[in-house]
C-alpha positions as CSV (number, residue, x, y, z in Angstrom):
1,X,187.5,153.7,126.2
2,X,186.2,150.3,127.0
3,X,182.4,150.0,128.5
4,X,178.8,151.0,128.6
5,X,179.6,151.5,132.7
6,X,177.9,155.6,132.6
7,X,175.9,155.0,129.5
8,X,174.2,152.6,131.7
9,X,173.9,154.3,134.8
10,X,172.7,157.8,133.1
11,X,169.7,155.2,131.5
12,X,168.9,153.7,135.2
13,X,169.0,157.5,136.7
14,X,166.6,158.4,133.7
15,X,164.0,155.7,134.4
16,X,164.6,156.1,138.1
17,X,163.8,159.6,138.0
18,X,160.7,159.3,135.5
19,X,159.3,156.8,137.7
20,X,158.9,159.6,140.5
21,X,157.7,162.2,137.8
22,X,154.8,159.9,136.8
23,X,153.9,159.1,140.1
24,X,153.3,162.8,140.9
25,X,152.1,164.6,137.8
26,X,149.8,162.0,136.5
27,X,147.1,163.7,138.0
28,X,147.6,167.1,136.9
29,X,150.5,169.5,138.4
30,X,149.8,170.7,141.3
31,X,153.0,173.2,141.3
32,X,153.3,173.0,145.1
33,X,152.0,170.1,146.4
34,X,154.1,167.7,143.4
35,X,157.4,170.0,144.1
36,X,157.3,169.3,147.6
37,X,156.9,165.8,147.1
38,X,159.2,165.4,144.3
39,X,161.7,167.3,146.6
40,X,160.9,165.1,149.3
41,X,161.6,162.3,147.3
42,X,164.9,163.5,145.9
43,X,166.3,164.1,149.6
44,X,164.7,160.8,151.1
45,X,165.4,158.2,149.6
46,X,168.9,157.1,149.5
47,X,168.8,154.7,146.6
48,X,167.6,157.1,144.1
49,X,170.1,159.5,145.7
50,X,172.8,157.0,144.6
51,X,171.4,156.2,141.0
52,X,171.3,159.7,140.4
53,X,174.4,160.7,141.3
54,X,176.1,157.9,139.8
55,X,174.3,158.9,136.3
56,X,175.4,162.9,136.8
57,X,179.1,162.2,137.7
58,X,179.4,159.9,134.2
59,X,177.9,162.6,132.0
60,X,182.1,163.4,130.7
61,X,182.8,159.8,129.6
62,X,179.1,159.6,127.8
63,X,181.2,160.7,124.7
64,X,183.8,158.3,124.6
65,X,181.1,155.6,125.4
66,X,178.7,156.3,122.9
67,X,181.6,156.8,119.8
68,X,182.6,153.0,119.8
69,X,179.4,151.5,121.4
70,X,178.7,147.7,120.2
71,X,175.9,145.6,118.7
72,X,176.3,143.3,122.4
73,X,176.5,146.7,124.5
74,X,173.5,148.3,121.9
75,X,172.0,145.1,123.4
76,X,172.8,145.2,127.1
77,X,171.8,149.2,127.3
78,X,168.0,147.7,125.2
79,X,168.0,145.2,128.2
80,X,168.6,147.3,130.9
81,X,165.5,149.6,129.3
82,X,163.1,146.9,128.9
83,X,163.6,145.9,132.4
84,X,162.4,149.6,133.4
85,X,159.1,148.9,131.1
86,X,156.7,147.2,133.3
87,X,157.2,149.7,136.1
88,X,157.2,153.0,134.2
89,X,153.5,151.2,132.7
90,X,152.6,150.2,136.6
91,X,153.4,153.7,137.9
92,X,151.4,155.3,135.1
93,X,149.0,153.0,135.2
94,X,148.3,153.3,139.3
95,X,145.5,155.4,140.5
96,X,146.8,158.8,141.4
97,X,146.5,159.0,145.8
């Protein structure tokens, strides 16, 4: 198997979902008001429906993937991380509404 292709969407689902976890439990779990609005959030938006989805149906080739991965796709998979960086520190970082 050739590709980082699910390696990299399972990393963007990751980040995508944390940033919705830190938005909501940075001030404290608040088991039903957070749920709700991490539910709300889950069946809402329609791009984080996509990401997620897209990370869950690659979870079988993550094997494969991972077994031959490269220093360049090591490299790419870094990248896409480091891009995530400054918004996982923003939403932490935000004051909690």
């Amino acid at each position: 198997m050739e590709g980082i292709k699910e390696t990299k969407e399972l990393l963007v689902g990751i980040n995508e979902l944390s940033l919705v976890l830190i938005r909501e439990l940075k001030d404290g779990l608040q088991v039903g008001k957070d749920l709700m609005a991490i539910m709300n959030e889950l069946l809402s938006n329609d791009e984080l429906k996509d990401k997620l989805a897209a990370a869950v149906q690659g979870l079988d080739a993550l094997d494969e993937e991972l077994k031959d991965i490269s220093l360049e796709e090591g490299v790419e998979l870094g990248m896409v991380q480091v891009s995530y960086i400054g918004r996982l520190v923003d939403a932490a970082n935000k004051k909690a509404e």
